[in-house]
NUNU-878555 format. One line per 8 residues: their letters; for each residue x, y, z of C-alpha. Coordinates in steps of 0.05 Angstrom, whole numbers. Example, Ala and Ser with C-alpha at 12.3 -4.5 7.8 and 13.67 -1.06 7.14 Angstrom:
2
AS	246:-90:156 ~ 273:-21:143;
This chain:
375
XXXXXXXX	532:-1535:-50 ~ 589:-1554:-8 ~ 609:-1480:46 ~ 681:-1488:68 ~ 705:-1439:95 ~ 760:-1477:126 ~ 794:-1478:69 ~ 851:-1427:49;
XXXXXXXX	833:-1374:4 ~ 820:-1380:-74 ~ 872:-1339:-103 ~ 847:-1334:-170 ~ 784:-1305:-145 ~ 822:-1250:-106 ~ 777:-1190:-138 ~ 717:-1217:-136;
XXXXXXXX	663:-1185:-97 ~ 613:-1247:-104 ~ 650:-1303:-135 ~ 608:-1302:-192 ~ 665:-1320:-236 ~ 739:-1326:-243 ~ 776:-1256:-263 ~ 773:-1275:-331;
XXXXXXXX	802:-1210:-378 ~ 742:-1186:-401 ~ 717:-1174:-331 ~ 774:-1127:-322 ~ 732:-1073:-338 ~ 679:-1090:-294 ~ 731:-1108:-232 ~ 754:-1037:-246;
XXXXXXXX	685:-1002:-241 ~ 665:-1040:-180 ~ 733:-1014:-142 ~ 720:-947:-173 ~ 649:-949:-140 ~ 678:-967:-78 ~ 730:-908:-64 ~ 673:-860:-79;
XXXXXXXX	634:-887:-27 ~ 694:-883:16 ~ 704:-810:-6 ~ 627:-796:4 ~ 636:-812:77 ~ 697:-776:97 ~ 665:-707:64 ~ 604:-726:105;
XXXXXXXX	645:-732:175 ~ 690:-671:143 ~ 633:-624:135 ~ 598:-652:199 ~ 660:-634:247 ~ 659:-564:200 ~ 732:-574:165 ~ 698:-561:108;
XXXXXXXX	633:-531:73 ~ 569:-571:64 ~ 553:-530:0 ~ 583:-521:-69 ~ 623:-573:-96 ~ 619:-623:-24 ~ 549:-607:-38 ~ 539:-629:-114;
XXXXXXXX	583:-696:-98 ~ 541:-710:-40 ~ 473:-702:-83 ~ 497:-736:-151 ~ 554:-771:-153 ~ 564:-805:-91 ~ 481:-834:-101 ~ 512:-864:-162;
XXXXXXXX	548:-912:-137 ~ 506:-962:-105 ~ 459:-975:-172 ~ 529:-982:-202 ~ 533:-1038:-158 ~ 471:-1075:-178 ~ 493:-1062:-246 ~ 552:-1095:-245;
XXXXXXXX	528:-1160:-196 ~ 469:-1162:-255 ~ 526:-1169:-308 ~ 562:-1221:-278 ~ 502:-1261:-247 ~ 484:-1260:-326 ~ 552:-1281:-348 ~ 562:-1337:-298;
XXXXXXXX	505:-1363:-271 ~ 451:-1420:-302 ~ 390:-1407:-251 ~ 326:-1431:-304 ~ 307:-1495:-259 ~ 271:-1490:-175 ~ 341:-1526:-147 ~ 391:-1481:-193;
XXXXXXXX	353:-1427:-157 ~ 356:-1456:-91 ~ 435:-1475:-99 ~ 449:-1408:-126 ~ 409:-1381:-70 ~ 444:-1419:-15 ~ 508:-1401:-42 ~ 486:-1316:-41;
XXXXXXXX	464:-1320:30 ~ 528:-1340:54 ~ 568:-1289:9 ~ 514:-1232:28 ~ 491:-1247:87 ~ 552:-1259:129 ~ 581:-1194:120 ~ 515:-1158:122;
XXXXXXXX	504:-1193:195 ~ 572:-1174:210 ~ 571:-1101:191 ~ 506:-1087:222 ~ 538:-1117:288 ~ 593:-1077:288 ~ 557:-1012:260 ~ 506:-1012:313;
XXXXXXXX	564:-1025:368 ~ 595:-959:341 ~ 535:-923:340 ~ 527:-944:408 ~ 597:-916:424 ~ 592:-849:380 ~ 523:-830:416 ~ 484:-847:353;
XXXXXXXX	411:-863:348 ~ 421:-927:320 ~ 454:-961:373 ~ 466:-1038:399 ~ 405:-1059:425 ~ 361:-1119:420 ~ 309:-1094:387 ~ 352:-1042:343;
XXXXXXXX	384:-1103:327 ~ 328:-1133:300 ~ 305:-1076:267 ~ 377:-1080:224 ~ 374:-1142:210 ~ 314:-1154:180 ~ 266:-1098:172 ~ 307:-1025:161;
XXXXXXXX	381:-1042:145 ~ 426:-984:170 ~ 468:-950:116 ~ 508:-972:61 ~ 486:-1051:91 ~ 421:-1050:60 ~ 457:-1075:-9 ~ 468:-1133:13;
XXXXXXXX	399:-1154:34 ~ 367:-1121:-32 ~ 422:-1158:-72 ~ 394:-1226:-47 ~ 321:-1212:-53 ~ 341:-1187:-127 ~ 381:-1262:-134 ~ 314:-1296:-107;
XXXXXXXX	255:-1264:-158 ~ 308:-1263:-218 ~ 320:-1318:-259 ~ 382:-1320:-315 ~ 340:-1307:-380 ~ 359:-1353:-438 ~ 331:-1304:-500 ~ 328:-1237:-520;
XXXXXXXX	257:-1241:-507 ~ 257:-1261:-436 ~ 316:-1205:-427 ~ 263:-1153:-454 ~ 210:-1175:-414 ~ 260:-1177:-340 ~ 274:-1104:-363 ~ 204:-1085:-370;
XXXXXXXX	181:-1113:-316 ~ 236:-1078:-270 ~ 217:-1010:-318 ~ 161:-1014:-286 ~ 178:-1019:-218 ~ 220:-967:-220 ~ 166:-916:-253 ~ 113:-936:-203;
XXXXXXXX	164:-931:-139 ~ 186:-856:-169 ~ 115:-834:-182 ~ 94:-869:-119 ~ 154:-822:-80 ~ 143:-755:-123 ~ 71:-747:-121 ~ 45:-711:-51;
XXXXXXXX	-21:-749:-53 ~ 18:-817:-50 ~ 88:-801:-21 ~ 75:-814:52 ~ 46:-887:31 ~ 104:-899:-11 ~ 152:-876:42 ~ 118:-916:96;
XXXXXXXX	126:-984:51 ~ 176:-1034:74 ~ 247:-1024:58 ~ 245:-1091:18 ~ 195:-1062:-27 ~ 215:-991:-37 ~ 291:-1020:-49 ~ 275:-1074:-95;
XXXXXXXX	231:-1027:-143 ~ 285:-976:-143 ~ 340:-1019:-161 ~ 323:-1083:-194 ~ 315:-1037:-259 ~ 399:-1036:-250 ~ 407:-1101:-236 ~ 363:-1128:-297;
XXXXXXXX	397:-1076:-340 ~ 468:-1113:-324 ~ 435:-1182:-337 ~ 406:-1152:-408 ~ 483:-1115:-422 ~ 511:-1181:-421 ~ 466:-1229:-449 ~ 446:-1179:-514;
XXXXXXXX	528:-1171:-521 ~ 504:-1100:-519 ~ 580:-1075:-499 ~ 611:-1063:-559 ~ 552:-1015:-583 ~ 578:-970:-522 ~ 647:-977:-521 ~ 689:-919:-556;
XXXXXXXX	720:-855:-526 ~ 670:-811:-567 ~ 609:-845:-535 ~ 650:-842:-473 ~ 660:-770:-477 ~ 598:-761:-497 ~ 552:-791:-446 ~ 606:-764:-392;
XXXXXXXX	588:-697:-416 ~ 514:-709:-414 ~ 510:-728:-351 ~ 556:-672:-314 ~ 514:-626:-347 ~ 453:-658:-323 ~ 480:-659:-257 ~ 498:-587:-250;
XXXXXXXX	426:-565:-279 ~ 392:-604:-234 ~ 431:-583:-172 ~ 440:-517:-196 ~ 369:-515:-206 ~ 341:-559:-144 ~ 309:-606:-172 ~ 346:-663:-134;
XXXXXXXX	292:-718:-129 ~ 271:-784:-138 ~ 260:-767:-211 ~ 324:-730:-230 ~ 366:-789:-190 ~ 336:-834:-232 ~ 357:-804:-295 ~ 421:-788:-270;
XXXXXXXX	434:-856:-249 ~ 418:-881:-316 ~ 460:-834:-357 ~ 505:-853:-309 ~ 514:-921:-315 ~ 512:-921:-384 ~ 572:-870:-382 ~ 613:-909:-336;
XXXXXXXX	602:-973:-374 ~ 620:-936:-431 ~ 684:-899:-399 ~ 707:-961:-368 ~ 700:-1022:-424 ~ 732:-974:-463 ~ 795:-958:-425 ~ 801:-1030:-394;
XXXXXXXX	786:-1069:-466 ~ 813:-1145:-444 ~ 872:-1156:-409 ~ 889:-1088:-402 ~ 899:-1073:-324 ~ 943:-1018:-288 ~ 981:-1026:-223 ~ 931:-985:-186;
XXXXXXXX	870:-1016:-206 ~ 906:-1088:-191 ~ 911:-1067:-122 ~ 850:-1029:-103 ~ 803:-1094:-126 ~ 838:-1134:-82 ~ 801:-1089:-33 ~ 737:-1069:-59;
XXXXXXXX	687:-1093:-11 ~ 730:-1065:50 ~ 736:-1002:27 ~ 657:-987:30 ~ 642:-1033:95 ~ 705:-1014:134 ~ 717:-934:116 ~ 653:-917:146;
XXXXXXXX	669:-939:209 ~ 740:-924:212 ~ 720:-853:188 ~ 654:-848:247 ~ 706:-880:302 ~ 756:-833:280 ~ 729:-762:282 ~ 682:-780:343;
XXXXXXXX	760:-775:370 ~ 777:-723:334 ~ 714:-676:359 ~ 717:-705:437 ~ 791:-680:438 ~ 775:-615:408 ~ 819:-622:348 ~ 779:-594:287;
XXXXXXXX	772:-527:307 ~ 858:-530:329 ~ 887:-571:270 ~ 821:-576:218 ~ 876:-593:158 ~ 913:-640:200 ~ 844:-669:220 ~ 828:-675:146;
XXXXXXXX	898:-711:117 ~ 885:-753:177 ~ 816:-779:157 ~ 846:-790:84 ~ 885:-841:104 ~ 848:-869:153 ~ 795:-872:94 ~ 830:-907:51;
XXXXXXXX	884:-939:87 ~ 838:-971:147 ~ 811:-1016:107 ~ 875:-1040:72 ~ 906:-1044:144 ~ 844:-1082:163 ~ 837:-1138:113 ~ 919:-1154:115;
XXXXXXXX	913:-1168:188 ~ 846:-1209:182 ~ 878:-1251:122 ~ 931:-1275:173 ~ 881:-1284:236 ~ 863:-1362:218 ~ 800:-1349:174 ~ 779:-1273:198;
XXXXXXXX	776:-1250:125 ~ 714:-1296:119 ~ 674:-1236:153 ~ 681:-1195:81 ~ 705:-1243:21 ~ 655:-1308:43 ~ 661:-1328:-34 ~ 746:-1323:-26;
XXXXXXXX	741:-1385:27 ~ 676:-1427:-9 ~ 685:-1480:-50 ~ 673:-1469:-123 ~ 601:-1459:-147 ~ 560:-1516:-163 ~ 567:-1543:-228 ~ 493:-1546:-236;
XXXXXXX	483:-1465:-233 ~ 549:-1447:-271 ~ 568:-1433:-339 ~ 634:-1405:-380 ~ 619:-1342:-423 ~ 641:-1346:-497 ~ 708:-1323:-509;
């Protein structure tokens, strides 16, 4: 594989998260879900900082988002990096995987290294326990990865034990395998006889069994051509439905745990798949969604910060208690215009917007690991 990022950026890859392919029109849908995923994380963390500086209530409503739908998002995620590693990626032969592996490292790691940097500096700045030090540092980068960085290094560990299956078969037996995992890791959590071992288990592990199931499942949507058999507004509806209901029962209820956020995360996916192939059916895009992937990475990597750097301002000056609704229209936009703001002056600062899009200044993938879907 030939890394240049010296060269300008591709513009026909402008919404991809991990250049796995070109936006072809029946990736719309997945594009879509991605950015969706994305300014819900954003959104996660300014209600976090909100209800932290106390402009508004850590219960209710803040509460419910904060224990089941902002969790969603991440497996959504692996979901949708399974479904397009699956849909453009050959990686059956030892040098496929290490050219497809090469490639990853750069588009993961970069920003992962990057982020951590940067997030530890911050805490360092904001008082926080997780501050820039050597050994913190360390720590970050390669044994406990601070929060929301740890997809990154997951993601790559989930590109190096999983190969593109070439048969139903092989699909079945991936899923399985990951089924597995993920029923061992919640047991191993939920159980008070084993939950301290499983919680003192390396954050490669635990991460890995928890999420490859998601991952996998992308990898068997695509490959089976299972879409169609879940795309309709009934089934949309439907699984929509199921799932808020869930949600509110559970929470309602407390039984938020590694169990129910495992079956919420599942009904989830399968509703947003569901919602979203059916609204964005091929070539059907909207002027919103046409802008916010052009931003979807930035929005999770650079709200948080914005967000943390923002209202450690806010509560040093006093402001919450004075202006707490002026506090809280500030931190919208500095949510979700920060990282906008951010990535327009980076993209004219020689090659700064390497730092988030790697895969927007590589060369194209390797012949030898790709492959066109079937129109």
């Amino acid at each position: 594989m030939t890394s240049a990022p010296n060269i300008s950026p591709v513009t026909g890859a402008v919404s991809e998260m991990h250049g796995h392919g070109s936006d072809h029109p029946r990736d719309t849908w997945v594009l879509n879900l991605e950015a969706t995923a994305a300014l819900l994380i954003a959104l996660g963390s300014l209600l976090t900082f909100a209800a932290a500086a106390g402009l508004i209530a850590n219960e209710g409503l803040a509460r419910w988002a904060q224990e089941c739908l902002f969790p969603l998002q991440f497996p959504v995620f692996y979901f949708c990096s399974g479904y397009l590693y699956q849909r453009y990626r050959a990686v059956r032969t030892r040098r496929a995987w290490a050219l497809n592996l090469r490639r990853e490292a750069v588009v993961l790691l970069v920003p992962f290294a990057v982020f951590t940097v940067l997030g530890l500096a911050v805490g360092s700045l904001c008082g926080s326990e997780r501050a820039l030090a050597l050994p913190e540092l360390a720590n970050a980068l390669f044994v406990q990865p601070i929060a929301p960085l740890g997809y990154f290094y997951t993601c790559l560990l989930l590109y190096a034990i999983t190969p593109t299956p070439i048969s139903r078969r092989n699909t079945y037996g991936l899923v399985l395998a990951a089924l597995a995992c993920k029923v061992g890791i919640v047991v191993a959590l939920s159980l008070p006889a084993t939950a301290a071992a499983a919680n003192a288990l390396p954050y490669a592990i635990t991460s890995v069994a928890e999420n490859w199931i998601w991952f996998a499942g992308g990898m068997a949507i695509a490959l089976v051509r299972a879409l169609p058999l879940l795309r309709s507004r009934e089934k949309a509806w439907a699984l929509g439905a199921l799932w808020i209901a869930t949600s509110i029962i559970t929470f309602t209820a407390g039984w938020i745990g590694e169990t129910s956020h495992a079956i919420l995360d599942a009904v989830g996916i399968l509703w947003v798949t569901s919602l979203f192939s059916t609204v964005f059916r091929p070539a059907r895009q909207n002027a919103f969604y046409r802008f916010a992937t052009r931003y979807t990475m930035a929005f999770w990597l650079i709200a948080p910060l914005a967000l943390r750097l923002l209202f450690f301002v806010l509560v040093c000056l006093g402001a919450p208690a004075a202006a707490p609704w002026a506090c809280l229209v500030l931190g919208a936009i500095v949510c979700f215009g920060a990282p906008v703001a951010v990535m327009a002056g980076l993209s004219r600062v020689g090659k700064l917007g390497f730092i988030v899009y790697p895969s927007r200044y590589l060369a194209p993938a390797p012949a030898a690991i790709t492959k066109n879907p079937k129109l």
